[in-house]
VOPAGU-2260 file (C-alpha; in pm, 1 decimal, decimal comma):
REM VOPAGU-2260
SITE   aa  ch    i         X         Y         Z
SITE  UNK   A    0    1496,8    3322,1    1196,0
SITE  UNK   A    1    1638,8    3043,6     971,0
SITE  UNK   A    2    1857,7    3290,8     771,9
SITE  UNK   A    3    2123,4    3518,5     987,5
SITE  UNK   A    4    2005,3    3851,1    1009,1
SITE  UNK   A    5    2312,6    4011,1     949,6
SITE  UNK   A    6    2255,8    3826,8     609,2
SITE  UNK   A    7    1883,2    3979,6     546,1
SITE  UNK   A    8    2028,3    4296,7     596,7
SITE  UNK   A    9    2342,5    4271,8     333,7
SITE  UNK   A   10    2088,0    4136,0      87,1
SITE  UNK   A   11    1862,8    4454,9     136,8
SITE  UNK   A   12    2134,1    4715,2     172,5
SITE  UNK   A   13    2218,3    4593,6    -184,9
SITE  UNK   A   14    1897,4    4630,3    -345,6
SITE  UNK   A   15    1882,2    4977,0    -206,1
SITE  UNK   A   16    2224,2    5018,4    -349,0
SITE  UNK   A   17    2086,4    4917,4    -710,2
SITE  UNK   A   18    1789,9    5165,1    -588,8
SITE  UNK   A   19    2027,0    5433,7    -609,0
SITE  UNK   A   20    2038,6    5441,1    -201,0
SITE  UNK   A   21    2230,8    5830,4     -53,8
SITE  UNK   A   22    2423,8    5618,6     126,6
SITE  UNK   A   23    2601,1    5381,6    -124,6
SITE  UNK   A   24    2687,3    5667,5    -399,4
SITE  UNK   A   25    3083,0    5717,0    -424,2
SITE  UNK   A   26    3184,5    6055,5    -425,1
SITE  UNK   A   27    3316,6    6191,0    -728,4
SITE  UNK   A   28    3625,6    6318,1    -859,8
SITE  UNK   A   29    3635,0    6650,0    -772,5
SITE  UNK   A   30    3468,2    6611,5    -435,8
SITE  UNK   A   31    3784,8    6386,9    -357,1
SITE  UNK   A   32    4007,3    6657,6    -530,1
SITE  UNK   A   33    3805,4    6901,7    -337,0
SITE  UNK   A   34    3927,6    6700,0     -13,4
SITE  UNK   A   35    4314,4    6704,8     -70,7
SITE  UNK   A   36    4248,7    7079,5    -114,2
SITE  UNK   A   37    4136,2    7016,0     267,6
SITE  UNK   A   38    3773,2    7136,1     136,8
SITE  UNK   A   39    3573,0    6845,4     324,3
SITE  UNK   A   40    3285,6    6752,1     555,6
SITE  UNK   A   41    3154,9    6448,7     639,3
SITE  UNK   A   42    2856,1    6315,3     854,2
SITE  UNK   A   43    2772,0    6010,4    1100,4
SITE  UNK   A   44    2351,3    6127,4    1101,2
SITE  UNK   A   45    2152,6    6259,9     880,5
SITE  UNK   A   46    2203,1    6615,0     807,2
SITE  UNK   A   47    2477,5    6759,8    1031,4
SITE  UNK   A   48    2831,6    6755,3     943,4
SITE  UNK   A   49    3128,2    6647,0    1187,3
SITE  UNK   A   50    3307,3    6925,7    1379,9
SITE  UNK   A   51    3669,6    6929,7    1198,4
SITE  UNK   A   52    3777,8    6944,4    1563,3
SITE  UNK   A   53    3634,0    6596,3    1641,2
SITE  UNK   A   54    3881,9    6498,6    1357,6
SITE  UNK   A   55    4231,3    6673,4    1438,0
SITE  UNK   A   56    4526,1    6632,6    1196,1
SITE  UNK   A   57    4455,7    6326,3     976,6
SITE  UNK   A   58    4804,8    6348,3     842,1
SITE  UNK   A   59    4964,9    5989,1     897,6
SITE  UNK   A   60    4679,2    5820,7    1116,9
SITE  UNK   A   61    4514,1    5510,3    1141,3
SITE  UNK   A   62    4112,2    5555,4    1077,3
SITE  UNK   A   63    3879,7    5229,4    1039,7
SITE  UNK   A   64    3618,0    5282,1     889,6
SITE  UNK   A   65    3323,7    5087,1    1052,7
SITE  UNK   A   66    3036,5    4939,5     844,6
SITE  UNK   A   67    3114,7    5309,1     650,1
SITE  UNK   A   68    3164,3    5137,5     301,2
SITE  UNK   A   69    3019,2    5329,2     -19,9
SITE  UNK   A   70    3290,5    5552,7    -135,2
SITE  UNK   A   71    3198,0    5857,7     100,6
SITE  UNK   A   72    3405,5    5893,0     377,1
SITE  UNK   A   73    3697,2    5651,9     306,2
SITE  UNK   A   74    3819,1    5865,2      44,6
SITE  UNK   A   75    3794,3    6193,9     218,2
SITE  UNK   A   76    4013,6    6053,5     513,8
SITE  UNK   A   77    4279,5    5948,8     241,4
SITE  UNK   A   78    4273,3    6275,0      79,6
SITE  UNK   A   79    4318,0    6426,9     427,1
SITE  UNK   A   80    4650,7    6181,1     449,0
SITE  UNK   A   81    4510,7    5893,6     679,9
SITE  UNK   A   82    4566,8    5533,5     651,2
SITE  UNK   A   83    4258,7    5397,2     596,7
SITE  UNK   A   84    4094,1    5045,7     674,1
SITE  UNK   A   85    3686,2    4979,4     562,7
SITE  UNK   A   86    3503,7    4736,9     754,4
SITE  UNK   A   87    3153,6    4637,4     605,9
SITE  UNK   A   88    2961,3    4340,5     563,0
SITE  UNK   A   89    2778,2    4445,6     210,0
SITE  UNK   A   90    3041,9    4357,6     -58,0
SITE  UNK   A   91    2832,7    4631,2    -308,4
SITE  UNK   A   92    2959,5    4887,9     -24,8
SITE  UNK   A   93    3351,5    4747,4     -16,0
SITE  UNK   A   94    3287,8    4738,6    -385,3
SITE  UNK   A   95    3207,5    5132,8    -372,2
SITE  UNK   A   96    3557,3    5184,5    -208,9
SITE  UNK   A   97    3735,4    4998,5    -448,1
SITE  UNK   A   98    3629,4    5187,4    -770,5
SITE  UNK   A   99    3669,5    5523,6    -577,7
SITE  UNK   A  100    4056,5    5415,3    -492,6
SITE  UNK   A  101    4127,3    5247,9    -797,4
SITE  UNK   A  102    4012,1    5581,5   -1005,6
SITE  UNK   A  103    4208,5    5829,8    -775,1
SITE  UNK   A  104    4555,8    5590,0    -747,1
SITE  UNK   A  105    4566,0    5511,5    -371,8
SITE  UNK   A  106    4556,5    5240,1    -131,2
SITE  UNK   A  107    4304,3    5135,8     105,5
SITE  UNK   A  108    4229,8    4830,4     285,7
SITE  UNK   A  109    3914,0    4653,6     232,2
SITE  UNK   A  110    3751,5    4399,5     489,4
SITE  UNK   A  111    3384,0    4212,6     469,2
SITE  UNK   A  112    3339,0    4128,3     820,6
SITE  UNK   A  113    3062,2    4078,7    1068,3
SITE  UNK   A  114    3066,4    4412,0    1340,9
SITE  UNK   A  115    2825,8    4177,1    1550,9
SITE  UNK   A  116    3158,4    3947,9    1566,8
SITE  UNK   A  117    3491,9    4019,3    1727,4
SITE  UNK   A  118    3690,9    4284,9    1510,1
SITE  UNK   A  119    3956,4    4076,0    1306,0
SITE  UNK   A  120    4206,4    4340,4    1397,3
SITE  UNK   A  121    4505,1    4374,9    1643,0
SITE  UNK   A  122    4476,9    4547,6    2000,6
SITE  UNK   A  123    4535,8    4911,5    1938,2
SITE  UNK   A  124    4519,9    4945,4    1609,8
SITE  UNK   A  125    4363,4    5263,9    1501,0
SITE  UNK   A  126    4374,1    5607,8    1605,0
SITE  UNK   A  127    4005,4    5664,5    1507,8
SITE  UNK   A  128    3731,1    5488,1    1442,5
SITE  UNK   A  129    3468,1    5620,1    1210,4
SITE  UNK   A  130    3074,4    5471,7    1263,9
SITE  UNK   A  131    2819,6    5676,2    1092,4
SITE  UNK   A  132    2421,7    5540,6    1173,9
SITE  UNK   A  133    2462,2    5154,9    1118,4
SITE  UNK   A  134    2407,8    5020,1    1496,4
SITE  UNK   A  135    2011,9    4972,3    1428,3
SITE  UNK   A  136    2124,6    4660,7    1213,7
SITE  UNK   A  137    2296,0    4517,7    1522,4
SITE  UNK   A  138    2098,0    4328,8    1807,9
SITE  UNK   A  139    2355,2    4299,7    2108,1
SITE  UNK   A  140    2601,2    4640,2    2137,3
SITE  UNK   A  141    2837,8    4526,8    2448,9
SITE  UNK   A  142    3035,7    4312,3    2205,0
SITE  UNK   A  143    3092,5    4615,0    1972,0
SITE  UNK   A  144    3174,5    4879,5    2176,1
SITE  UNK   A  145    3388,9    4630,3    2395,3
SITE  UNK   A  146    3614,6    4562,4    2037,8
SITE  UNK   A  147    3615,9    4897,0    1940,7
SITE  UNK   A  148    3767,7    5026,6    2247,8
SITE  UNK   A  149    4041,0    4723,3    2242,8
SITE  UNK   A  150    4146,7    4820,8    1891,2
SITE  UNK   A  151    4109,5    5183,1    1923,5
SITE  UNK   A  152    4483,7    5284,2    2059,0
SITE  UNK   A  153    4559,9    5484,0    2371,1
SITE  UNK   A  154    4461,9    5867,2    2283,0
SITE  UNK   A  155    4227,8    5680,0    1995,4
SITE  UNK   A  156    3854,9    5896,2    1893,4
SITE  UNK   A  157    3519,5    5675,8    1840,9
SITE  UNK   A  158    3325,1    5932,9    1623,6
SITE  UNK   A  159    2958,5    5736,9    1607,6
SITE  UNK   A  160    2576,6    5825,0    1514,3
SITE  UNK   A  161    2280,1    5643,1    1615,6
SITE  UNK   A  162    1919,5    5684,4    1629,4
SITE  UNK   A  163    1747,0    5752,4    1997,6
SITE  UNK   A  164    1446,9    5484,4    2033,9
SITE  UNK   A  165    1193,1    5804,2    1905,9
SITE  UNK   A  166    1252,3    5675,5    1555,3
SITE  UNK   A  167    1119,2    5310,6    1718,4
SITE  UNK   A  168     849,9    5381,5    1906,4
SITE  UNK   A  169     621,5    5608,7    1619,7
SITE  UNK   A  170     409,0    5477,2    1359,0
SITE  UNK   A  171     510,8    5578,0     952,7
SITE  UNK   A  172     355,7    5897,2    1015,1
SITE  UNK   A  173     522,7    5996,9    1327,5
SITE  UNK   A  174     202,6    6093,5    1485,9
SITE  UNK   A  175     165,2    5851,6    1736,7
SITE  UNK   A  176     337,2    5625,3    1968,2
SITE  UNK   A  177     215,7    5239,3    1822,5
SITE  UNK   A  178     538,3    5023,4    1864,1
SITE  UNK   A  179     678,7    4855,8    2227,7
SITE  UNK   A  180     999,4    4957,6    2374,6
SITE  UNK   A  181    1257,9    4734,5    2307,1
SITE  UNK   A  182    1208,8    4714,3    1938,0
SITE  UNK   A  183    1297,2    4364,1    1841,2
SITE  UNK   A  184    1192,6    4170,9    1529,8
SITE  UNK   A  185    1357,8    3867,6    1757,2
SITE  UNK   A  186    1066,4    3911,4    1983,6
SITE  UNK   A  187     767,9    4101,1    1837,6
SITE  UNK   A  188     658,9    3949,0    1520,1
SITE  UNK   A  189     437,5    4233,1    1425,8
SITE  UNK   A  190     757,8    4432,1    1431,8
SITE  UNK   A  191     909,4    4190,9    1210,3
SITE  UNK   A  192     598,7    4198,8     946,2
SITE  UNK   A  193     641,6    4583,1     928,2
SITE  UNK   A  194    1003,7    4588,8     862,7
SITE  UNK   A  195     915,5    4276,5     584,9
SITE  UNK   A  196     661,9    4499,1     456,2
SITE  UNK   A  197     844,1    4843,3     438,4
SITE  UNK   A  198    1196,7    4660,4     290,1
SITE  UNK   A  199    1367,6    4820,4     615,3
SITE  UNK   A  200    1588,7    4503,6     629,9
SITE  UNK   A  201    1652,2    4348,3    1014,2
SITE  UNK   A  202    1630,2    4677,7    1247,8
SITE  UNK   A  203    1651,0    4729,7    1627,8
SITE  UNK   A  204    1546,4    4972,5    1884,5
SITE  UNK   A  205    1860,5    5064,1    2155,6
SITE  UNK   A  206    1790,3    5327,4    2444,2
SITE  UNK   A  207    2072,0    5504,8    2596,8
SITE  UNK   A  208    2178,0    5242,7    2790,0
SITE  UNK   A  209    2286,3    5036,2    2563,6
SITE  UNK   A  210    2436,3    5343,6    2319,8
SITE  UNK   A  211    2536,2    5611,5    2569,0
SITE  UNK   A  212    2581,2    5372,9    2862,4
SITE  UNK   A  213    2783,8    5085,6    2675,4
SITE  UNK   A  214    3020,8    5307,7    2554,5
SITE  UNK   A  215    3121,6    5421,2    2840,5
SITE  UNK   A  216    3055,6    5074,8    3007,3
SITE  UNK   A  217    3373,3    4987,9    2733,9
SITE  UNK   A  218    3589,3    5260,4    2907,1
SITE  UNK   A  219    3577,8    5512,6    2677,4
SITE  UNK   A  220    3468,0    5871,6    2780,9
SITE  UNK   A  221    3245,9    6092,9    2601,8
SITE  UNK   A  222    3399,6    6434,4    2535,9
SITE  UNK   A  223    3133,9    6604,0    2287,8
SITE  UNK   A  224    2818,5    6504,7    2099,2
SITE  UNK   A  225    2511,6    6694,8    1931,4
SITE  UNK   A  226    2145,6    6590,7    1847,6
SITE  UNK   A  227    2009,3    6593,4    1467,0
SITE  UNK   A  228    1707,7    6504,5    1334,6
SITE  UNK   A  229    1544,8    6226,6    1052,4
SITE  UNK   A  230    1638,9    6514,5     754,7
SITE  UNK   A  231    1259,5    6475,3     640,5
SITE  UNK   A  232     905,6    6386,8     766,9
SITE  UNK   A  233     703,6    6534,0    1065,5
SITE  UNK   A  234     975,7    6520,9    1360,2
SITE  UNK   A  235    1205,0    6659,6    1166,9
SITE  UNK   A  236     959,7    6943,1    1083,9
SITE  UNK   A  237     890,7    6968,5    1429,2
SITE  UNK   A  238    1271,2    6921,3    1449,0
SITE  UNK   A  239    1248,1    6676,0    1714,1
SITE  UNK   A  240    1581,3    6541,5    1759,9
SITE  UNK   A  241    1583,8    6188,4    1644,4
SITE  UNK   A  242    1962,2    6058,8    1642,3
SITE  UNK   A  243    2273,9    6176,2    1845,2
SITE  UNK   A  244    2656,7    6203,3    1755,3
SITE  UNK   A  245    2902,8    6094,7    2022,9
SITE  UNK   A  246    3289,6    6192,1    2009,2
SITE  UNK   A  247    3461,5    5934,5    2260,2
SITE  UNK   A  248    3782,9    5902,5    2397,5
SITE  UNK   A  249    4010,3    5567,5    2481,6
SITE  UNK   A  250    4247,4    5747,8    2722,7
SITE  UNK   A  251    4580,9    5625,8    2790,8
SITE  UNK   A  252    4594,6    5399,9    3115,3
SITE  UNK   A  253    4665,0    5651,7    3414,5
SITE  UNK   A  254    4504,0    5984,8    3226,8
């Protein structure tokens, strides 16, 4: 590819943006109002919302947000009285998160940056980090789970959703299996000309070993997780699980 993929991908995230994407629309006022009131729920897949206990007390900790730009959950983690960073390489998305703070009178720190690339944050920074479904855009995990678990802090959450390879192996229908595992437009140019065709932007396909198995290949340990499904289309009426959530632990040296 002549042009980064990382790049394809902002440049199609921001047409779906203008498209009037679910995932780009800021909440509004009196969700966020709603949210001090400690009236909240947020989600890393499709359709099911995070366990509050996944979450704790937000009161006075340090969440990232990572590549979770668009107004939606950086807001609801102030309201709750975190300290909140957003990480995401679509400036439409960072964009999102400034209009939300600037309307509601609070401070939140905004960073474009690469999640394929080293984390341009200290070691032990954050007592949670916050990654609904966005690793499909990234190639190569081992880097990313290997940065968040240096900035996460001792005690620190990873809270993260991702789709099993089901959703990469089907064809548009979901009635068949058509598509090669790994799915790589790197490798398979016929993948490539589908995700061209269907605007899909630069996906990938990652089995459990690199999900499950690199997180805990980072040292972190996996204390809960559920299954959910696409939201719509035949698996989901079949509710075939399609994507899990993962609640992950960076305990202190000697726990």
């Amino acid at each position: 590819m002549s042009e980064k993929y990382q790049d394809i991908n902002v440049r199609t995230i921001t047409r779906w943006i203008d498209e009037g994407w679910e995932w780009g629309k800021p909440i509004e006022h009196d969700a966020y109002e709603r949210a001090k009131a400690g009236e909240w729920d947020v989600r890393l897949t499709p359709t099911k919302v995070v366990p509050h206990s996944w979450f704790g007390d937000l009161r006075g900790k340090s969440v990232l947000g990572l590549a979770s730009g668009g107004g939606q959950q950086g807001p609801v983690f102030v309201a709750a009285g975190a300290q909140v960073t957003i990480l995401d390489y679509t400036p439409a998305q960072l964009e999102a998160e400034r209009l939300v703070a600037e309307r509601e009178g609070y401070d939140i720190d905004l960073v474009r940056a690469d999640m394929t690339l080293p984390l341009p944050f200290e070691d032990n920074s954050f007592d949670l980090v916050f990654n609904p479904v966005s690793i499909c855009y990234v190639r190569e995990l081992d880097t990313l789970w290997t940065e968040i678990a240096r900035v996460l802090k001792p005690g620190g959450a990873l809270l993260t959703g991702f789709d099993t390879v089901i959703n990469f192996i089907v064809d548009e229908a979901e009635e068949h299996i058509v598509w090669p595992h790994p799915f790589d437009p790197f490798e398979q140019p016929k993948a490539r000309a589908f995700l061209e065709a269907e605007d899909c932007g630069m996906q990938f396909g990652h089995d459990l070993t690199q999900t499950l198995g690199g997180i805990l290949r980072a040292g972190l340990t996996v204390v809960d997780m559920y299954e959910d499904t696409n939201g719509e289309g035949r698996l989901h009426e079949m509710n075939i699980p399609t994507y899990l959530a993962l609640y992950a632990k960076k305990w202190p040296k000697g726990a």
